[in-house]
C-alpha positions, 0 to 999 in steps of 0.5 A: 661793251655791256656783254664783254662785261658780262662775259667778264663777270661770269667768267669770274663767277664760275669754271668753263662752260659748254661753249668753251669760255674760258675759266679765270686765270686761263689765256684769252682768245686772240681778238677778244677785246681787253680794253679798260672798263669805261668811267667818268673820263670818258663821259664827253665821248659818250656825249658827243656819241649820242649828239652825233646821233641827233640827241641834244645833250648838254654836260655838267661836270663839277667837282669829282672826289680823286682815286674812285674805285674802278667798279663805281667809276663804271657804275657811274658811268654806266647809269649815264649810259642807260638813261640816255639809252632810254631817252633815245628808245622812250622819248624820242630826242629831247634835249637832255642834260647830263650832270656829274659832281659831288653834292653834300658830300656825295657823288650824284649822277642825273639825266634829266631830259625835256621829254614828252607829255604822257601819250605823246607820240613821234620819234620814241619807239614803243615799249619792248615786252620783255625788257626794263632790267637797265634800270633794276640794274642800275639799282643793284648797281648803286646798292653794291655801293651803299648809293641809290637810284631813283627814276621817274617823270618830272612834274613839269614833263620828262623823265629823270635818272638820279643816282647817289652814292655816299660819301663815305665810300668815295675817297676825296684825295688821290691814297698816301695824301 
């Protein structure tokens, strides 16, 4: 999904490639896959994707504003998406907690979970070289929409993903009302 989103997004930015992509505006290859970009809807499938995985995982869903946009519904959803991604490849599987809602007037989106004490070994697997850009990512994400992320260990132990977005950007009545 993260690279037919990319494709997407490259494809917007620029003409055809060598490889034969195709320019904005042109046919879309047969089988390529035009399914909606995924939001905060479908948060429960993601959940019980990684339970079924054996990664315990409770979901908290209060209040959310109506009518957000496309782009920060799937930023939304997306930074859920990597910080369990992260749980699973960097703490093994501890039991996590997922929460969504609006809190003084801005959307808030945390995945905190159990985690390890530093030095901990078993079920996590070892840092790539190379990687760590989920969470710059993320960042940038958050900072398209005037929000925040901010990521780190817990003091009791675990790690936390926390991304806020401000109010002002997130429309809190379906347009017309």
């Amino acid at each position: 999904a993260a690279m037919t989103e990319l494709r997407h997004l490259l494809g917007l930015l620029g003409p055809a490639d060598a490889a034969g992509e195709p320019a904005p505006g042109d046919r879309v290859p047969a089988g390529q896959d035009l399914r909606p970009q995924p939001g905060l809807g479908q948060l429960r499938s993601l959940i019980d994707g990684v339970t079924a995985a054996g990664l315990p995982v409770d979901l908290h869903v209060g209040d959310l504003p109506h009518g957000l946009s496309p782009g920060l519904d799937l930023a939304a959803f997306r930074v859920v998406q990597e910080a369990l991604t992260n749980v699973i490849k960097h703490a093994g599987k501890p039991h996590t907690s997922v929460s969504v809602g609006c809190r003084d007037g801005d959307l808030v989106v945390a995945v905190t979970d159990a985690g390890r004490p530093a030095g901990a070994t078993g079920g996590a697997a070892p840092a790539i070289p190379g990687a760590g850009r989920g969470l710059l990512g993320l960042r940038e994400r958050m900072a398209l929409y005037g929000g925040e992320l901010e990521a780190g260990p817990q003091p009791d132990g675990g790690w936390q993903v926390r991304a806020r977005i401000p109010a002002d950007l997130v429309p809190t009545a379906p347009p017309g009302r």
